[in-house]
N, C-alpha and C positions, 0 to 999 in steps of 0.2 A: 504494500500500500504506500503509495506517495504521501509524503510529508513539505510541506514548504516550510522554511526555518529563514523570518529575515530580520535579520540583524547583524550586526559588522563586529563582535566578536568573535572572531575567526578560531579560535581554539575553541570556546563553546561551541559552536558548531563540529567543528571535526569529531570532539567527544560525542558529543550528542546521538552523530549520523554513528558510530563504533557501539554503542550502546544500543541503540534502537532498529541496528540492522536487525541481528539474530531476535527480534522479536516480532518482525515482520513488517518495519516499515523503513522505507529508503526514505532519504532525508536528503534536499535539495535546497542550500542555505545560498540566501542574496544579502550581499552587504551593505545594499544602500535600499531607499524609500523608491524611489522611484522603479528600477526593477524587479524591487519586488511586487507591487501593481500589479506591473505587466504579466508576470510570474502567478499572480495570484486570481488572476481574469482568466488565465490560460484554459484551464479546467482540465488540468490535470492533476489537481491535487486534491486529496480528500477533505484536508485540515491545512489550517495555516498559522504557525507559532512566529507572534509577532511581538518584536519587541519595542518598548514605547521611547526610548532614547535612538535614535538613530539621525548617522548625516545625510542633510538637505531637507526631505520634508522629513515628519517623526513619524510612529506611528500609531498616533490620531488621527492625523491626513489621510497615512495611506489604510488606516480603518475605512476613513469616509470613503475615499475614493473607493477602495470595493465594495462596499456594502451600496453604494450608490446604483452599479452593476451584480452583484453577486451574492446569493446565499451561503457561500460555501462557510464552513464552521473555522471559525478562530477563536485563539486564544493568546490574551495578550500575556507581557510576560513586563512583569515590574518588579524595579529593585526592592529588595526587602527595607524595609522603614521609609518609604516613601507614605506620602500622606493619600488619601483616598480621594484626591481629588483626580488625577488621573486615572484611578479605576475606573470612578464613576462616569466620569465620560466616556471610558470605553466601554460601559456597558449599555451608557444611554445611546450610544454608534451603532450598537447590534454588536460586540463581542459578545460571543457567548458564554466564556469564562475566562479566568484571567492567574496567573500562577507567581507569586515573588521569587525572585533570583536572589540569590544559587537556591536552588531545589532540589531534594533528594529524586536520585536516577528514578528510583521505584515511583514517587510521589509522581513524579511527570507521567512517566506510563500509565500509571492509575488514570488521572487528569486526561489523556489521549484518548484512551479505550471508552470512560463513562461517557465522553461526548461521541466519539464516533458512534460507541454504541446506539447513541438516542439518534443518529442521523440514520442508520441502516437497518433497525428492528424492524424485521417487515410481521405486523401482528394479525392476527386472529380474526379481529373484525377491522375487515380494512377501511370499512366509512361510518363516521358517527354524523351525526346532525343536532343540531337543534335550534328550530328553526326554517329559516333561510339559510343556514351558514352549515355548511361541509365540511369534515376535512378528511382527506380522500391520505390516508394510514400510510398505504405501500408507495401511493406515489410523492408524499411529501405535500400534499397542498393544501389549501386553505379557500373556501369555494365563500361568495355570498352573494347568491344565485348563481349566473354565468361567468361573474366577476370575480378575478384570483387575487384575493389578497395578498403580499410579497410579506412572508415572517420567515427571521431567523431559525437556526436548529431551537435554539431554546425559547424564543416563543411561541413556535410550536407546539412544540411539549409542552410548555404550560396551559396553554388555550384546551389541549387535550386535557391534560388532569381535571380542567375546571366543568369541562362541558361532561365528562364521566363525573364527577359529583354533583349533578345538576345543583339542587338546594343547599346543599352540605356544602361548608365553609372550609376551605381548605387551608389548615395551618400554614403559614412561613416555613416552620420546619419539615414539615414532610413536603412542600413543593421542594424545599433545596435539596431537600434526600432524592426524592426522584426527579424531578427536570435536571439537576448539575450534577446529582450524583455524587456528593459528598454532603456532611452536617453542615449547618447552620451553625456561624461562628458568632457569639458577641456583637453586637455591634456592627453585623453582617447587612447592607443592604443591598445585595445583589438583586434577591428576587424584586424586593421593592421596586429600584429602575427598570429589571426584563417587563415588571407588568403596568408601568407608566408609559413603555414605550407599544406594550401591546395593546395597552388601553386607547391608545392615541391610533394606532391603525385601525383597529376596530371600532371608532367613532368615525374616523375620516370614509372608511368601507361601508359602512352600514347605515349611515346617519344614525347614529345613537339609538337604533333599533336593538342592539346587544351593545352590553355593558359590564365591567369588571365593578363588583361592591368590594370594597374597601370594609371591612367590619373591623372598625378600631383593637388594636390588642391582639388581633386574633390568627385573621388572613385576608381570604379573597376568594367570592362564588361569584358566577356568571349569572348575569340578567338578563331578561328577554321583555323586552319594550312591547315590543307588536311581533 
């Protein structure tokens, strides 16, 4: 499986692609913003490990710039004790997770596999509804009628867990357990931003005919207007 790795330190990458061969994924590292774009629109890569310091543009540019064009799944990569202001942008961009450096070899594979995984699960019941609004399982999409809504891996997944619990309020910590695929840390607002930015597609898609509720303290169940 194809990896794109962009960021311009050149020995982290070389270890990286050494580690992560024998476990099945080849690893093609760009060392600046702008190749890697181009690298990361190609579509030949499953995942894209992006790191947020880089020379020319960073990548939060080159976040936007593919999410602008592309679903494909990233994961930003930030120095450990940096403050959460560039998470958060990266996640209100459509990353869909995000990992501090240096990181344990195992910890990043872990982090790989839980998101790939939620991109390639092909399940059981391949269409749910409710509704006007589809989302069509095997092939990844997001219907509201004829109209394809454009959601990340992980809003995906989230919009799923929500419309399988129809009334039932779904904790913060069990959406983080399953859409990221790791717990819920302290002070963790990851899901928080995936579902202000899926709350925002799904008003601009629907006319606020579905709706994400906010239940103070708690979590988040899907509404249905009309």
């Amino acid at each position: 499986m194809e990896i794109l790795l962009i960021d311009d330190d050149v020995q982290l990458g070389a270890l990286m692609g050494d580690y992560l061969l024998p476990q099945g994924f080849r690893v093609t590292a760009s060392a600046t913003g702008e190749e890697g774009v181009d690298l990361a629109l190609s579509g030949r890569f499953a995942l894209v490990l992006l790191d947020v310091m880089l020379p020319g543009i960073d990548g939060i540019e080159v976040l936007r710039r593919v999410r602008a064009r592309s679903a494909v799944a990233v994961v930003m990569l930030t120095a450990r004790g940096d403050d959460d202001v560039e998470r958060v942008i990266g996640l209100e961009l459509g990353a869909d997770d995000y990992l501090a450096k240096p990181c344990f070899p195992r910890e990043l594979l872990a982090r790989l596999r839980a998101v790939l995984r939620r991109t390639r699960d092909v399940p059981a019941q391949p269409m749910i509804s409710a509704g006007r609004l589809r989302l069509d399982k095997a092939r990844r999409t997001t219907l509201w009628g004829d109209q394809q809504v454009a959601l990340t891996v992980t809003e995906f997944n989230l919009l799923e867990l929500l419309m399988h619990g129809g009334d039932t309020v779904s904790t913060r910590d069990a959406l983080c357990l399953a859409a990221l695929g790791r717990s819920r840390h302290p002070y963790d607002r990851s899901i928080d931003v995936h579902m202000s930015n899926l709350r925002l597609k799904l008003d601009r898609a629907t006319g606020r005919n579905i709706g994400i509720e906010t239940v103070r303290g708690v979590g988040y169940r899907l509404r249905l207007e009309g």
